[in-house]
OpenMM code with the backbone's topology and positions (N, CA, C; nanometers):
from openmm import Vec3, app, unit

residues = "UNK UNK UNK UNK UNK UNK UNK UNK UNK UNK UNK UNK UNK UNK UNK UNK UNK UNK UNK UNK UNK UNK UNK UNK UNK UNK UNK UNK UNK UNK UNK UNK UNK UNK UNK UNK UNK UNK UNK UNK UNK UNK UNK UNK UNK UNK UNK UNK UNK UNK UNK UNK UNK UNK UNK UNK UNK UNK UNK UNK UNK UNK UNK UNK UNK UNK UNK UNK UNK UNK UNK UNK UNK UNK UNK UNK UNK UNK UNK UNK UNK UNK UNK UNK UNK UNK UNK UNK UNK UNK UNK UNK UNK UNK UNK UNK UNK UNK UNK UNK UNK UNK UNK UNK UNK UNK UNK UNK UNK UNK UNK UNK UNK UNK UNK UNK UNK UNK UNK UNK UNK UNK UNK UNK UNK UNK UNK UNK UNK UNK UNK UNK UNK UNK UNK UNK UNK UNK UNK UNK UNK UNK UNK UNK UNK UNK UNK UNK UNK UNK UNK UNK UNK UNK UNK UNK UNK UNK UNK UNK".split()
positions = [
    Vec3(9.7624, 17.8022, 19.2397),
    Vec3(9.8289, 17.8972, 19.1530),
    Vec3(9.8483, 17.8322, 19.0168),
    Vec3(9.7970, 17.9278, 18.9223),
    Vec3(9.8293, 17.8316, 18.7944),
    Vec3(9.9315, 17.9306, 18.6982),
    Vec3(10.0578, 17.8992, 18.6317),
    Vec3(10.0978, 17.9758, 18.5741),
    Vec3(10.0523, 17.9995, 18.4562),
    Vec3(10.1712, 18.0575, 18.3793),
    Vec3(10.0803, 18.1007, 18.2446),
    Vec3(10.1676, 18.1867, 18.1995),
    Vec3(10.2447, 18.1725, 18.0284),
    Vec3(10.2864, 18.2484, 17.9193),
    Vec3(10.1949, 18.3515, 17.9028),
    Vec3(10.0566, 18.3269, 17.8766),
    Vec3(9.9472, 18.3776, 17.8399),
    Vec3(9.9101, 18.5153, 17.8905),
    Vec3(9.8315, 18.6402, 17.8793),
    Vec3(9.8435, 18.7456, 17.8520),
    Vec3(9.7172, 18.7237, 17.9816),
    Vec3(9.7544, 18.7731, 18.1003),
    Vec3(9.6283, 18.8047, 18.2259),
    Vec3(9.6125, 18.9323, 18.2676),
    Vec3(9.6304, 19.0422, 18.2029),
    Vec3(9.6016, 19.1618, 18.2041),
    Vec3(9.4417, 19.1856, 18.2265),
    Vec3(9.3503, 19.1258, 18.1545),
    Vec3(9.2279, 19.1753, 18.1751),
    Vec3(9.1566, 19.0394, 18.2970),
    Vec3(9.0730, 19.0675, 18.2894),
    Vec3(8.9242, 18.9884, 18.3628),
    Vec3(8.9074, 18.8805, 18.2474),
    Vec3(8.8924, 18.9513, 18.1360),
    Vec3(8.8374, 18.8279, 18.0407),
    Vec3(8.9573, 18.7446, 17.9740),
    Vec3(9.1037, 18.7698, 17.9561),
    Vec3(9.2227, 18.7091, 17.9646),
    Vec3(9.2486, 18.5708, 18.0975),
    Vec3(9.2148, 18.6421, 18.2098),
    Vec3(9.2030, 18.5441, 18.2975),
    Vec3(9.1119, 18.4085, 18.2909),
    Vec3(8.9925, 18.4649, 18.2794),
    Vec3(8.8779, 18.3723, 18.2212),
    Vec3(8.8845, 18.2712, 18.1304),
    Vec3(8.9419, 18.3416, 17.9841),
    Vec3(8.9547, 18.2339, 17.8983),
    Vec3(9.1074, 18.1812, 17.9434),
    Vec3(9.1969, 18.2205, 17.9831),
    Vec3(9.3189, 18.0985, 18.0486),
    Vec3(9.2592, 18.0021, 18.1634),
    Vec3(9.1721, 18.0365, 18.2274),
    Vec3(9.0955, 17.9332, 18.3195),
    Vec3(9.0069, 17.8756, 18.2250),
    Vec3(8.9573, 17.9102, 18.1484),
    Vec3(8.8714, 17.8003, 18.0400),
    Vec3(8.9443, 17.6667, 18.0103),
    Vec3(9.1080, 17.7354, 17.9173),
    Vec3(9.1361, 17.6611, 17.8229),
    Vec3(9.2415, 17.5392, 17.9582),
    Vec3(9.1870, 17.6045, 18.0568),
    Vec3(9.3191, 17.4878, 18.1673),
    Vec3(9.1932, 17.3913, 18.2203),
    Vec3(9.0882, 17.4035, 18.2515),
    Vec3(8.9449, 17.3629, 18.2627),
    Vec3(8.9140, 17.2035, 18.1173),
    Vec3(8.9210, 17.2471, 18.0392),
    Vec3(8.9368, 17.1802, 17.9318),
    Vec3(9.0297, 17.0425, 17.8983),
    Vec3(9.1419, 17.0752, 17.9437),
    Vec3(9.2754, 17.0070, 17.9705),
    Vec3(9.2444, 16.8689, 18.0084),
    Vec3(9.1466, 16.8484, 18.1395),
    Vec3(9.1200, 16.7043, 18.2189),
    Vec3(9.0236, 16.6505, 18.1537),
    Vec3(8.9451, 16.7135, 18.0572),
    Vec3(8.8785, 16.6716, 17.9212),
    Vec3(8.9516, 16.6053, 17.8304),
    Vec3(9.0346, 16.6914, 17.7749),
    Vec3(9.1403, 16.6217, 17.6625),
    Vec3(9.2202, 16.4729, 17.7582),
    Vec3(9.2076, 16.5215, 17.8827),
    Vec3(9.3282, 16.3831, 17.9463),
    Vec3(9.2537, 16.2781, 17.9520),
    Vec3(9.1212, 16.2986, 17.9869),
    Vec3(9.0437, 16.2070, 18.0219),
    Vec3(9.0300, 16.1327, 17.8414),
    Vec3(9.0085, 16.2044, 17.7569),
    Vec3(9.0134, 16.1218, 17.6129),
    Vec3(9.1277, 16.0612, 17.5889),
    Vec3(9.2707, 16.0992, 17.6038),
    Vec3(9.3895, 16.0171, 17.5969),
    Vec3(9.3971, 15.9147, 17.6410),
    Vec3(9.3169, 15.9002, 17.7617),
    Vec3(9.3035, 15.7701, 17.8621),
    Vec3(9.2066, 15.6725, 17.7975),
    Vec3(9.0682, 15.7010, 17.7628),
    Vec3(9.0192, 15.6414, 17.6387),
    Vec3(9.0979, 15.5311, 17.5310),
    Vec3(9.1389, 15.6492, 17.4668),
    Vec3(9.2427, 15.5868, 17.3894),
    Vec3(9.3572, 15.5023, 17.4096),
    Vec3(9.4191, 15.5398, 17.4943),
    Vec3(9.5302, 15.4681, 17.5419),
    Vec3(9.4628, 15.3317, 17.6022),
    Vec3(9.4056, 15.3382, 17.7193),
    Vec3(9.3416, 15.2648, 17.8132),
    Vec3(9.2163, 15.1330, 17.7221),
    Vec3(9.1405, 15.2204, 17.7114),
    Vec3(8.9838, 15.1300, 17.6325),
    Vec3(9.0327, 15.0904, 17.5432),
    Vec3(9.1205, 15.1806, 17.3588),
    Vec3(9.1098, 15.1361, 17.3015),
    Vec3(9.2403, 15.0598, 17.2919),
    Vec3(9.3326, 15.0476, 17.3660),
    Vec3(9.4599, 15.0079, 17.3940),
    Vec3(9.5320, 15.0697, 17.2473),
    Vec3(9.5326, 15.1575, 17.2535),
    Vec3(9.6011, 15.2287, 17.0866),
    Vec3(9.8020, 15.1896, 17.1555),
    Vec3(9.8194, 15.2146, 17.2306),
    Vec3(9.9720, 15.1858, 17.2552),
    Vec3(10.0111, 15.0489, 17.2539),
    Vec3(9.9336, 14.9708, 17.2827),
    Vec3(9.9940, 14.8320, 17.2797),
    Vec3(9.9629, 14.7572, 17.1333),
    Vec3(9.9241, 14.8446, 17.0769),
    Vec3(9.8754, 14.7866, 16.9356),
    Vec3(10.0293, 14.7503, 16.8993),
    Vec3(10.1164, 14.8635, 16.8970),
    Vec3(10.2681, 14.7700, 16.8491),
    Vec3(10.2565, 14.8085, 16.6797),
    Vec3(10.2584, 14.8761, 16.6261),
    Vec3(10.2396, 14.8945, 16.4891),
    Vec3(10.4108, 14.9623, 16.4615),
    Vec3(10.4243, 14.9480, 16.3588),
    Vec3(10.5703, 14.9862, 16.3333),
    Vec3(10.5565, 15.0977, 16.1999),
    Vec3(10.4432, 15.1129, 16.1246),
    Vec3(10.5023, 15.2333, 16.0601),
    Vec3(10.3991, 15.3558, 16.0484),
    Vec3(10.4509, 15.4327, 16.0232),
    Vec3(10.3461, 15.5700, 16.0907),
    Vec3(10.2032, 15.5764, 16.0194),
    Vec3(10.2246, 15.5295, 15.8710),
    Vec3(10.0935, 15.5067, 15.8224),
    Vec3(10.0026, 15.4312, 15.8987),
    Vec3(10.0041, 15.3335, 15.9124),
    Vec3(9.9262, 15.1849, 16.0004),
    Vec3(9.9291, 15.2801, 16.1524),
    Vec3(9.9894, 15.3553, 16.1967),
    Vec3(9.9209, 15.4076, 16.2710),
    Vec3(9.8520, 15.5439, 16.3127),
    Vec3(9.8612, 15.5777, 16.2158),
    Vec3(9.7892, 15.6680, 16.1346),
    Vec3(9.6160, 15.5905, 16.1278),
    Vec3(9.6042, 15.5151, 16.0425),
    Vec3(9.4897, 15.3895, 16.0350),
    Vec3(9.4182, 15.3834, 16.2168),
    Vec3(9.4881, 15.3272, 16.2549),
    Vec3(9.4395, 15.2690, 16.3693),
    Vec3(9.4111, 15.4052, 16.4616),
    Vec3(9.5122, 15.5077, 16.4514),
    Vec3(9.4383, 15.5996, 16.5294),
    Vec3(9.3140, 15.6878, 16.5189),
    Vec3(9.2728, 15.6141, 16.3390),
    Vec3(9.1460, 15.6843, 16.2927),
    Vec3(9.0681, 15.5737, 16.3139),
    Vec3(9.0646, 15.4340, 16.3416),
    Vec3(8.9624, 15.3464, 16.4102),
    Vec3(8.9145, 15.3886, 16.5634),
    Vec3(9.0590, 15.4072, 16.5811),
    Vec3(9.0155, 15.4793, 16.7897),
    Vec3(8.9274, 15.5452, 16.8368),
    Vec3(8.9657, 15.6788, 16.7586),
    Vec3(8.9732, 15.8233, 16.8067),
    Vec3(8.7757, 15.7740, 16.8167),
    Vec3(8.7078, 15.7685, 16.6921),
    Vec3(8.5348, 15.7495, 16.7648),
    Vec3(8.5003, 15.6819, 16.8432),
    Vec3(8.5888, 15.5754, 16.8859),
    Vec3(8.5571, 15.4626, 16.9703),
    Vec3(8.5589, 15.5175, 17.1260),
    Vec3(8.6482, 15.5939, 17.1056),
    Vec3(8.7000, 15.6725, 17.2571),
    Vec3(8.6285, 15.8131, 17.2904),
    Vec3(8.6010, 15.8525, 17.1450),
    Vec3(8.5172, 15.9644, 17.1705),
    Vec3(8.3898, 15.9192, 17.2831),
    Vec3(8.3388, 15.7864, 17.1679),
    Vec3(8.1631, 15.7520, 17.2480),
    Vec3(8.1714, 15.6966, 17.3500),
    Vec3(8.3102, 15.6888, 17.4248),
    Vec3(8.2858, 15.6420, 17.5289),
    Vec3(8.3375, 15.7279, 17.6302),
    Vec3(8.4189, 15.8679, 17.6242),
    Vec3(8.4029, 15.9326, 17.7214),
    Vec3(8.2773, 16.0413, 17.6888),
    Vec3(8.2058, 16.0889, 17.5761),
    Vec3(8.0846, 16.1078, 17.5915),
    Vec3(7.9780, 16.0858, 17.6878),
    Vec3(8.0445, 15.9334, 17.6725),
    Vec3(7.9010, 15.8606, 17.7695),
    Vec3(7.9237, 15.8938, 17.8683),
    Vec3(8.0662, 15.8536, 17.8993),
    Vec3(8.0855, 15.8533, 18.0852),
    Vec3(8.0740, 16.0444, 18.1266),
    Vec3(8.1100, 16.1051, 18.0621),
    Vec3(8.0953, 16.2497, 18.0788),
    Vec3(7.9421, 16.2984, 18.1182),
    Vec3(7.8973, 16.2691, 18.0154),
    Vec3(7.7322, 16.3017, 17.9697),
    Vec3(7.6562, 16.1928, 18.1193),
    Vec3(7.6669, 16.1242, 18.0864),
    Vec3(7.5918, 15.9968, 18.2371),
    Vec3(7.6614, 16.0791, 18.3897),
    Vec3(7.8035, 16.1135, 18.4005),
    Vec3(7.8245, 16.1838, 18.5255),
    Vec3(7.7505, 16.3105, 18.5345),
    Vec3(7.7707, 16.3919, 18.4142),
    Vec3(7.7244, 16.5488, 18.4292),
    Vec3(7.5532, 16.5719, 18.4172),
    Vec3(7.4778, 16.4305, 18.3772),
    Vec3(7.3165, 16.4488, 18.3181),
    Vec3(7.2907, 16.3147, 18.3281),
    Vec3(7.2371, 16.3203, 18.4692),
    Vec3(7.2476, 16.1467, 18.5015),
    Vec3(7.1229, 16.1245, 18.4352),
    Vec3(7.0099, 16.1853, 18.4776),
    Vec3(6.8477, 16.2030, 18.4520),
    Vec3(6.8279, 16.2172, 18.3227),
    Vec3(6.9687, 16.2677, 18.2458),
    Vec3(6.8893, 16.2984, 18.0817),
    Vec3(6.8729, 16.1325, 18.0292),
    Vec3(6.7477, 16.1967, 17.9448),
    Vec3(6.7087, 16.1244, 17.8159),
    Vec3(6.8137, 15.9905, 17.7690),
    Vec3(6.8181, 15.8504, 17.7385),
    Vec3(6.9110, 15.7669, 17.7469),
    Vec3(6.9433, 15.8045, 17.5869),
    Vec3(6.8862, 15.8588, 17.4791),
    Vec3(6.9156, 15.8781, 17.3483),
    Vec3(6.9856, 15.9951, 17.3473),
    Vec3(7.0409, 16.0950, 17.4333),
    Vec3(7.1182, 16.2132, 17.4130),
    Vec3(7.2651, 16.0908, 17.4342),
    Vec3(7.2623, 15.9788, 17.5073),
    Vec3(7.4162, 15.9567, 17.4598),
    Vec3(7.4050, 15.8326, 17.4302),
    Vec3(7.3406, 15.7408, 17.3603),
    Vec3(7.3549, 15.6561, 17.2706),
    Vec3(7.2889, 15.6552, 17.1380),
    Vec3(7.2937, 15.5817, 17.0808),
    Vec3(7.2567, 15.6031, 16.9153),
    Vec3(7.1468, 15.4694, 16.9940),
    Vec3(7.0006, 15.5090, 16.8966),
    Vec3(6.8787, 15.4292, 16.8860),
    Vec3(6.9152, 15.3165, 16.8606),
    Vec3(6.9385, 15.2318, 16.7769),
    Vec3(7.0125, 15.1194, 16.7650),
    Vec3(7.0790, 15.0533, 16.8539),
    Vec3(7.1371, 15.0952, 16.9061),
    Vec3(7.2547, 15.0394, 17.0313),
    Vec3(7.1321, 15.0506, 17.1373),
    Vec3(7.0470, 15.1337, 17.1968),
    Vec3(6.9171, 15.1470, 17.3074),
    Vec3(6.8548, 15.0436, 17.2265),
    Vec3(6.7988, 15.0329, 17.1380),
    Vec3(6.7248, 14.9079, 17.0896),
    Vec3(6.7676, 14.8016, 17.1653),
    Vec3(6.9252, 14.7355, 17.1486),
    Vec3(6.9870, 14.6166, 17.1351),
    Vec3(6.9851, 14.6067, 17.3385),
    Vec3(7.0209, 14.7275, 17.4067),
    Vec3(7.0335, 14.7254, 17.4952),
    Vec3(6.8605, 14.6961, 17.6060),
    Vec3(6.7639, 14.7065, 17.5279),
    Vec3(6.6241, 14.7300, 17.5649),
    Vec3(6.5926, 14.5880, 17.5508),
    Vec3(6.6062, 14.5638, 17.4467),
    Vec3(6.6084, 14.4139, 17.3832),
    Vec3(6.6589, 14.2707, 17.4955),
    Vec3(6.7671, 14.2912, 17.5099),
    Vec3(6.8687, 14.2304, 17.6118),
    Vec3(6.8141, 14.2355, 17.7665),
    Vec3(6.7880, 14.3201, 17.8148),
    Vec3(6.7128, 14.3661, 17.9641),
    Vec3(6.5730, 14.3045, 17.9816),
    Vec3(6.5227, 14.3411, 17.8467),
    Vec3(6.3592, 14.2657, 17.8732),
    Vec3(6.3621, 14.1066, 17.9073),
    Vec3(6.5040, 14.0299, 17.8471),
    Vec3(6.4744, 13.9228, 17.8879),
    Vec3(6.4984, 13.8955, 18.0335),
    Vec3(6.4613, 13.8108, 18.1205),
    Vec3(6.4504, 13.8043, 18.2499),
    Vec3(6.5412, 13.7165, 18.2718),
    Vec3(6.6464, 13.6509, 18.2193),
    Vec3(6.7079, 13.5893, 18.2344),
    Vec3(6.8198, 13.6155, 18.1157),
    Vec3(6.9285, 13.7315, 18.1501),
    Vec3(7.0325, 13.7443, 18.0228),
    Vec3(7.1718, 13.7010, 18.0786),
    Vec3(7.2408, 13.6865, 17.9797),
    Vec3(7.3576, 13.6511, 18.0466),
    Vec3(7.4774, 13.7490, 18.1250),
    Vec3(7.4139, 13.8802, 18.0650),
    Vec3(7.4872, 13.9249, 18.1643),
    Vec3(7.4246, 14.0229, 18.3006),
    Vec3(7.3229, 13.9622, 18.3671),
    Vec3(7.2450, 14.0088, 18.4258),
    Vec3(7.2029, 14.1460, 18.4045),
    Vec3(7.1508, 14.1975, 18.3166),
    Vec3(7.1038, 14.3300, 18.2311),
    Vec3(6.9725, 14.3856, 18.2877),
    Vec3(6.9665, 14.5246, 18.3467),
    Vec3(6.8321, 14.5276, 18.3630),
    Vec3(6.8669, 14.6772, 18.3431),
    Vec3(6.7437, 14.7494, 18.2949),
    Vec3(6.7022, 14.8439, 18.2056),
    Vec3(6.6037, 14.8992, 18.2691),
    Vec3(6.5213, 15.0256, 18.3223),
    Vec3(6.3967, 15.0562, 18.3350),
    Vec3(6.3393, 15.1221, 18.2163),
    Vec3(6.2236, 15.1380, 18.2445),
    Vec3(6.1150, 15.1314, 18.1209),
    Vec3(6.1720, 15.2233, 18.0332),
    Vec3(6.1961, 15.3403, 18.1071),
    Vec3(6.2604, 15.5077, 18.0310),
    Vec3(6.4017, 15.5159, 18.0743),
    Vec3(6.4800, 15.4550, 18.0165),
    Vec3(6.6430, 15.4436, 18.0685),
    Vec3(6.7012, 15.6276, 18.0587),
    Vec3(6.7792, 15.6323, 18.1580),
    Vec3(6.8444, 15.7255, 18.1416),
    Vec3(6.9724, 15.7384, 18.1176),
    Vec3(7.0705, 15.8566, 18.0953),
    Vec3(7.1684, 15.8432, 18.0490),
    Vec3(7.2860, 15.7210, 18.1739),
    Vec3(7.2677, 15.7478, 18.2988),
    Vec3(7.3433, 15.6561, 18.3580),
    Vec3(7.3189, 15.5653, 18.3717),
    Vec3(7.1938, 15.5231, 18.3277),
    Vec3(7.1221, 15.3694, 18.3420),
    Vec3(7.2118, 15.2781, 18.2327),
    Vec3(7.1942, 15.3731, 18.1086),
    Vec3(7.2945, 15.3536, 17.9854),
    Vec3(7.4399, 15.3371, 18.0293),
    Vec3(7.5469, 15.3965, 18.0893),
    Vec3(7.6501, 15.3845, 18.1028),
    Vec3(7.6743, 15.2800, 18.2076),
    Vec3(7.5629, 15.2055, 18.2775),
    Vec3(7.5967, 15.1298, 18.3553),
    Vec3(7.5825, 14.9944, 18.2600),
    Vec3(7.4500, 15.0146, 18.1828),
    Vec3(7.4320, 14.8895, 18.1305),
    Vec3(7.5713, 14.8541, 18.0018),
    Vec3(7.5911, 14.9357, 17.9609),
    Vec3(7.6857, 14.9197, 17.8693),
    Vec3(7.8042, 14.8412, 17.9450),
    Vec3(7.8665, 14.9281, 18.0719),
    Vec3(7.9961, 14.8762, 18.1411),
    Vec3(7.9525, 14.6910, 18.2224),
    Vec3(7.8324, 14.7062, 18.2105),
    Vec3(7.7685, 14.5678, 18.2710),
    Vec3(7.7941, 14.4598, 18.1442),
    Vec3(7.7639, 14.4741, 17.9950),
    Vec3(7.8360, 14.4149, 17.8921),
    Vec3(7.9502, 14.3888, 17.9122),
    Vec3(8.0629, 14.4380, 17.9471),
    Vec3(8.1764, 14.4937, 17.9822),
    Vec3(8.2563, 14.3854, 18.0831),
    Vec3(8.1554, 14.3679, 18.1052),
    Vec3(8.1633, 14.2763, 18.3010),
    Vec3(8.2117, 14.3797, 18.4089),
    Vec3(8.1564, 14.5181, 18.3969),
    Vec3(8.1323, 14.5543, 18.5108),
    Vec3(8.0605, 14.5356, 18.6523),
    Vec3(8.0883, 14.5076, 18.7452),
    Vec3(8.0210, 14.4408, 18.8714),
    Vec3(7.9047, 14.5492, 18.9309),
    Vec3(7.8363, 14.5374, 18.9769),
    Vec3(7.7533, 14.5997, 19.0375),
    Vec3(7.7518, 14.7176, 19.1226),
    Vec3(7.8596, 14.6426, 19.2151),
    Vec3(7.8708, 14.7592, 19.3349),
    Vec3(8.0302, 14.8230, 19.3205),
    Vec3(8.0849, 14.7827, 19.2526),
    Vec3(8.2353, 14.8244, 19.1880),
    Vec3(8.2573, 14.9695, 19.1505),
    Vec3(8.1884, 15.0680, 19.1933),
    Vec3(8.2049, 15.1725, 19.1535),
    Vec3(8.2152, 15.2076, 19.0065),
    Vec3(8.2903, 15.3687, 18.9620),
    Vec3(8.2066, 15.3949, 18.8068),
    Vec3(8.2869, 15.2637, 18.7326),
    Vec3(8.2210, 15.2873, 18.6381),
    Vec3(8.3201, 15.1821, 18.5198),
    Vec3(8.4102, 15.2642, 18.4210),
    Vec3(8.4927, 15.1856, 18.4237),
    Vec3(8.6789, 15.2193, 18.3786),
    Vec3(8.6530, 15.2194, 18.2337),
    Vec3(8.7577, 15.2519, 18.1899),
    Vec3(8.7876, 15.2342, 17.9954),
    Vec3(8.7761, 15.1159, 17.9863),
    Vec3(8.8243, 15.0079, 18.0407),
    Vec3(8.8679, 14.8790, 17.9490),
    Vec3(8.6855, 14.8389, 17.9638),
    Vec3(8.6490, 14.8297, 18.1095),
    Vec3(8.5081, 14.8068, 18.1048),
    Vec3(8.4088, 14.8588, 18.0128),
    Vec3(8.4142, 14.9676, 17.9803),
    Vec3(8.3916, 15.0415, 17.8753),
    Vec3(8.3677, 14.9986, 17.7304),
    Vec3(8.5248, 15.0115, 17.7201),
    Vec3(8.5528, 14.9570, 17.5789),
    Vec3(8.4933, 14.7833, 17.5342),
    Vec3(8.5496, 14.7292, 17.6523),
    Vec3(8.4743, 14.5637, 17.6001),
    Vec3(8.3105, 14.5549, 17.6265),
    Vec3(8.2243, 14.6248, 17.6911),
    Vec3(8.0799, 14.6559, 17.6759),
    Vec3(8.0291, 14.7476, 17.5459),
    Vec3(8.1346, 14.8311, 17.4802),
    Vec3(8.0802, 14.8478, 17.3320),
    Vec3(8.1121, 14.7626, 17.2338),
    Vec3(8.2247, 14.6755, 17.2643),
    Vec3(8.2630, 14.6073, 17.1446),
    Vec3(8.1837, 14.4557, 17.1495),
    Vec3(8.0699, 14.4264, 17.3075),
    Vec3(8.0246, 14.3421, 17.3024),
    Vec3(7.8746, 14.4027, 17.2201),
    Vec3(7.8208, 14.4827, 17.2579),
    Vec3(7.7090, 14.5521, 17.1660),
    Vec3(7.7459, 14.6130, 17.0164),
    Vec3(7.8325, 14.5851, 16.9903),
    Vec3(7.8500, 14.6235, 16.8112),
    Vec3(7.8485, 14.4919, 16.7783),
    Vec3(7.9506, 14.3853, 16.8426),
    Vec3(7.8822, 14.2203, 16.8158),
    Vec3(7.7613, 14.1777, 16.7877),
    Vec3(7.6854, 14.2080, 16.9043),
    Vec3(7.5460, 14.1582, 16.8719),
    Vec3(7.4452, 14.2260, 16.7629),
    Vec3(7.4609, 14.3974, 16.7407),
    Vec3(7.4353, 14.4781, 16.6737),
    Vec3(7.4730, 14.3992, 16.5048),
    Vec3(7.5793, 14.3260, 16.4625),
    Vec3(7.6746, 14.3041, 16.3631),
    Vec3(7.5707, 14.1602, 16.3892),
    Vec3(7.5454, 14.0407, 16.4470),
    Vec3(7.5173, 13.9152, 16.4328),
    Vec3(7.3232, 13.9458, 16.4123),
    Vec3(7.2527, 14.0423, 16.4687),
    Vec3(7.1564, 14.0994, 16.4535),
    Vec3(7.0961, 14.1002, 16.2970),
    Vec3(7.2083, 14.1996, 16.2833),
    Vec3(7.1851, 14.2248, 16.1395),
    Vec3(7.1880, 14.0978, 16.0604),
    Vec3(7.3717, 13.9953, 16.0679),
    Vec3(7.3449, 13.9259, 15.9923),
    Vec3(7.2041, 13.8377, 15.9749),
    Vec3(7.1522, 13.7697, 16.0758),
    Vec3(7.0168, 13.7114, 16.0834),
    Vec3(6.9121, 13.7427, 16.0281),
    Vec3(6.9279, 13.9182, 16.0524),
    Vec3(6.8104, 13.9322, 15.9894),
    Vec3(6.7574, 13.9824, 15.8789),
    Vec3(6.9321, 14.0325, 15.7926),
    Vec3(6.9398, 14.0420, 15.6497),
    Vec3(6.8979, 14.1714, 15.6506),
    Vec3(6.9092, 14.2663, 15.7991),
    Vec3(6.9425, 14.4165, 15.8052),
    Vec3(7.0283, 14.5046, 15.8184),
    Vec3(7.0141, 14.6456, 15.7998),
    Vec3(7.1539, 14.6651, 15.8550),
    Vec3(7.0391, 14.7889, 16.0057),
    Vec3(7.1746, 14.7524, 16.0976),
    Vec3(7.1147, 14.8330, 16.2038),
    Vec3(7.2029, 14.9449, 16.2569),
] * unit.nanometer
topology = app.Topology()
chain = topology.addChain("A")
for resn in residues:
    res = topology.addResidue(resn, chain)
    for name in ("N", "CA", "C"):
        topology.addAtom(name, app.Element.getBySymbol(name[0]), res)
């Protein structure tokens, strides 16, 4: 039973109040992002500007990473470039080909979107058989691929 202020008189009243409650574990699941991956609460900031700031560093950080995990659960088979940016599949293609990486990385030829969300949470130090990977796993497997993405560049006097 779900309640509701909201106006359920029609068929299509009902519908869109089941939409917008449908939606909800979307938005929760991004709070958790945020909260969780990008640790936005323990940041500890004391005045509303500065966190103001920091919640505009977050908010994309948390976006691309329940994207991923969304997009990799709901479209395991899709295409690995519908949820990463070319660049980041580069760095991640790059890393796998070697046969010996440090964080045991392996990639198939045509990665797909969950191949991607695993390899990322494997940056991360996600374990193998550990089931899906969490925010924090998450979050420290993108912030280890914007590293290398960032030391990449410096070397090679690009930007990527």
């Amino acid at each position: 039973m779900l309640l509701t202020t909201e106006s359920i008189e029609t068929d299509v009243d009902v519908l869109r109040v089941l939409d917008a409650y449908r939606a909800r574990w979307t938005i929760e699941e991004y709070f958790k992002a945020l909260k969780t991956g990008c640790r936005y609460e323990q940041l500890q900031l004391e005045s509303l500007h500065a966190l103001h700031n920091a919640l505009g560093l977050c908010m994309p950080m948390a976006w691309r990473m329940l994207h991923l995990r969304s997009y990799a659960r709901d479209f395991p088979e899709a295409p690995a470039d519908q949820v990463l940016e070319p660049k980041y599949l580069e760095v991640l293609v790059a890393i796998a080909a070697k046969q010996k990486n440090k964080w045991g990385l392996k990639l198939k030829r045509d990665p797909k979107a969950v191949d991607v969300l695993y390899a990322v949470a494997r940056l991360g130090g996600h374990l193998k058989n550990n089931g899906a990977p969490g925010w924090l796993t998450l979050s420290r497997g993108f912030h280890t691929l914007d590293g290398i993405l960032e030391a990449a560049a410096l070397l090679g006097g690009r930007e990527m």
